[in-house]
C-alpha positions in Angstrom: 0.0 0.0 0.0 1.4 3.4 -0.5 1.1 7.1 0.9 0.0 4.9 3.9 -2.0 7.6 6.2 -0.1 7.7 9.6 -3.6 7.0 11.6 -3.2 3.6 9.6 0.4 3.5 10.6 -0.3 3.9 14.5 -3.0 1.3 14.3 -0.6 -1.1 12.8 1.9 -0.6 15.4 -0.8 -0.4 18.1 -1.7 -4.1 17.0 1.7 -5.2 16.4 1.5 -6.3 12.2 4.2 -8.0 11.6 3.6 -8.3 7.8 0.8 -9.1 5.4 1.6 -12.6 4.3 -1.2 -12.1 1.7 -3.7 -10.4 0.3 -5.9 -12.4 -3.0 -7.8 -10.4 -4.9 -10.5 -13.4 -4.8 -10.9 -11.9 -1.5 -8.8 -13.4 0.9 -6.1 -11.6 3.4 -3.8 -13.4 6.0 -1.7 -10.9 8.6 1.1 -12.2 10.5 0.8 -10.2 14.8 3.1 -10.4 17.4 1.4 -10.2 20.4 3.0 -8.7 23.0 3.2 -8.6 27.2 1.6 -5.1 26.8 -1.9 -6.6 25.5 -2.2 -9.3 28.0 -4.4 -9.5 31.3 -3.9 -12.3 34.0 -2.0 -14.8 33.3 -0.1 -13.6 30.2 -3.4 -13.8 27.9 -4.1 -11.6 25.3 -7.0 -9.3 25.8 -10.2 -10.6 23.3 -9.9 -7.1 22.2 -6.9 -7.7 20.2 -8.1 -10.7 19.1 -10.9 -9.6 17.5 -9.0 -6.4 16.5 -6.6 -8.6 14.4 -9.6 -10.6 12.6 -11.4 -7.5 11.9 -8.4 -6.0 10.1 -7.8 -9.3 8.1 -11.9 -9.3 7.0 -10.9 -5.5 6.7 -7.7 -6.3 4.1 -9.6 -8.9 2.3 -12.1 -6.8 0.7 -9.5 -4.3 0.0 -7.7 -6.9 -2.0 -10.5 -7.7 -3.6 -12.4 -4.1 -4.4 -9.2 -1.8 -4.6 -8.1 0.8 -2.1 -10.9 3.5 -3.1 -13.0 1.9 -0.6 -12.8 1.5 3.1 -14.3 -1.4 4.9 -17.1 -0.4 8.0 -18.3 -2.7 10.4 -21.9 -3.1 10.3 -21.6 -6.2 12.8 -18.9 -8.4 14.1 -19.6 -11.6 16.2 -16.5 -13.5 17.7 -16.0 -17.2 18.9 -13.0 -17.9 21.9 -11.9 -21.1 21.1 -8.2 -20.9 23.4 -5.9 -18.2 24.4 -3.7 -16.4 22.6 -0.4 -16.0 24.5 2.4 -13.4 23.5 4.3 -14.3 20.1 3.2 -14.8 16.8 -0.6 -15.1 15.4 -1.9 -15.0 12.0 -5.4 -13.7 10.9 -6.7 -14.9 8.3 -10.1 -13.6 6.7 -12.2 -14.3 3.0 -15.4 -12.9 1.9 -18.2 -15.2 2.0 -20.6 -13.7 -0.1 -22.6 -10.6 -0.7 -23.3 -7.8 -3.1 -22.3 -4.3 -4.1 -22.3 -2.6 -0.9 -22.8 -5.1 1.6 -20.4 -8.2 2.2 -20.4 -10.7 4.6 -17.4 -12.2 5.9 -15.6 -14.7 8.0 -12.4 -14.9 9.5 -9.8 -17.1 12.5 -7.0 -16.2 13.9 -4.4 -18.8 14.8 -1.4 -19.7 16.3 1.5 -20.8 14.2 1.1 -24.5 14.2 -2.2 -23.9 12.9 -4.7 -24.2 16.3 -7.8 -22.4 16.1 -8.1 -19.6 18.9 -10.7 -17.6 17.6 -13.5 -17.4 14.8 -15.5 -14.5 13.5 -18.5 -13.4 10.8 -18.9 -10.1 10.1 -21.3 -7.7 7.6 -19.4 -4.6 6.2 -20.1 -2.0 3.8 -18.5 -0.9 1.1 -17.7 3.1 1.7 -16.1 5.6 -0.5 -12.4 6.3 0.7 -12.9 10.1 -0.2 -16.4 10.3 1.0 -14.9 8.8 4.9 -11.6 10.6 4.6 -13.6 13.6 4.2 -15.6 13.3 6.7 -12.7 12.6 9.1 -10.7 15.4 8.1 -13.3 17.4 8.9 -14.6 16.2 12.2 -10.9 16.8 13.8 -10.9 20.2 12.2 -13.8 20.7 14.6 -16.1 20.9 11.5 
């Protein structure tokens, strides 16, 4: 991605990307995380926060792969599944769309650790937004407009 907006760049440091190990444009995205000490509660697990922070971004990343950067992905719901902890080191979300239509895509996504064990599951619907249309609209509302 290029002229990568620095909000974008915080948020990726915020949820530790490591890389994007792919991104189809059939629709499908997989992100490599390193979780860290700093996003754990008792007993050194990973706040579900995170977790479902990490497969929103891959669900996120998917569509972008498969519609282009001139739109931005919005949550219209997101329902997520704790199968086992995630523990600090390595993770990798991986997310496809399921089906859908212009606007309105549903998808489904897991994160995992890396030998391959499920820790989480997720659906989600998004829409399909105009980047310029929500950049806009940002810009605007921390300009006090």
């Amino acid at each position: 991605m290029t002229d990568t907006p620095r909000f974008e760049n915080d948020l990726n440091a915020t949820l530790g990307l490591v890389r994007r190990v792919e991104m189809n444009p059939e629709g499908r995205a997989i992100l490599e995380y390193e979780a860290g000490l700093h996003m754990c509660h008792s007993g050194g697990v990973v706040q579900g926060g995170f977790v479902t922070g990490w497969i929103d971004a891959a669900m996120a990343h998917a569509l972008i792969a498969r519609h282009g950067e001139g739109f931005v992905p919005m949550s219209l719901e997101l329902k997520v599944s704790f199968f086992a902890s995630a523990r600090p080191g390595r993770v990798f979300a991986e997310a496809w769309v399921e089906g859908g239509g212009k606007s309105t895509v549903f998808m489904e996504g897991r994160l995992t650790d890396p030998a391959g064990k499920v820790l989480a599951k997720a659906t989600s619907t998004l829409r399909l937004m105009d980047r310029s249309r929500v950049e806009g609209s940002a810009k605007a509302a921390m300009a006090g407009g």
